[in-house]
N, C-alpha and C positions, 0 to 999 in steps of 0.2 A: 504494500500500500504506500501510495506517494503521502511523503509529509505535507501536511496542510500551509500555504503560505502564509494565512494568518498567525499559526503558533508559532510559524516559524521565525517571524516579525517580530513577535511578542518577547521569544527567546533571544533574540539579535539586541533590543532594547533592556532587556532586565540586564543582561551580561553587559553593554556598554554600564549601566548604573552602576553597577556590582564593581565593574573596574575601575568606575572613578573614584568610587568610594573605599575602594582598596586602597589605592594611590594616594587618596588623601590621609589613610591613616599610617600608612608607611612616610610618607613624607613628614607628616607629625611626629610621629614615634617611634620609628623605623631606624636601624643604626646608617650612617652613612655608606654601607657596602650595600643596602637596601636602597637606598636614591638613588638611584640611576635615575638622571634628568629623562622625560619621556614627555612630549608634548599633548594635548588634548586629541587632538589629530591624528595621531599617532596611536594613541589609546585607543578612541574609537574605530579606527579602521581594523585594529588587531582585533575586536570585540565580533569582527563582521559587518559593520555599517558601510557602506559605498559610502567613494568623497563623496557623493551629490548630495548625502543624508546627512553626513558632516558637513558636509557647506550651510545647510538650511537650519542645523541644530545653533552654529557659530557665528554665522549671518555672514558667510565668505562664497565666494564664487568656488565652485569646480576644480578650477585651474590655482587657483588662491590654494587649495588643500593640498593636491600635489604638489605643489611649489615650496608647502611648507613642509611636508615629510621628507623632499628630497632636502631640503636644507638640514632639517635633522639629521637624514641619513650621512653627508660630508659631513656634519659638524662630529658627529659621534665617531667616522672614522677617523677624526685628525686626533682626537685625543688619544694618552697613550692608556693602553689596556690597564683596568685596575684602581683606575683614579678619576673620580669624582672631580668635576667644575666645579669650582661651586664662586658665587659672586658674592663680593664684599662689598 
């Protein structure tokens, strides 16, 4: 039996929530080997959500989404393995 798109929706949405709200409490409480910088965008797409779903949650265009996860994605490879950014 094909999965239903509506639960399947349903399940793509609880899990983005689930994830932010992980991320918020690891960033809170979490020891510094736990923060790994991870953007919203990035979050949501890992969750399941297409950019267009992330654009319309963020109020960014499409191309605005992609544009920012490839930027993460150089940013996280220039740093070196193991060590945390972190801004003062």
């Amino acid at each position: 039996m094909a999965e239903d798109p509506l639960l399947r929706s349903i399940e793509t949405k609880l899990t983005a929530v689930l994830a932010l709200m992980a991320d918020s409490h690891l960033r809170a409480h979490g020891t510094q080997r736990q923060q790994r910088p991870r953007s919203l965008d990035r979050i949501l797409t890992d969750t399941g959500l297409s950019a267009r779903e992330v654009g319309k949650l963020l109020s960014k265009t499409e191309r605005a989404v992609h544009l920012a996860l490839q930027a993460e994605k150089t940013s996280l490879g220039k740093a070196p393995k193991g060590r945390v950014e972190t801004q003062d």
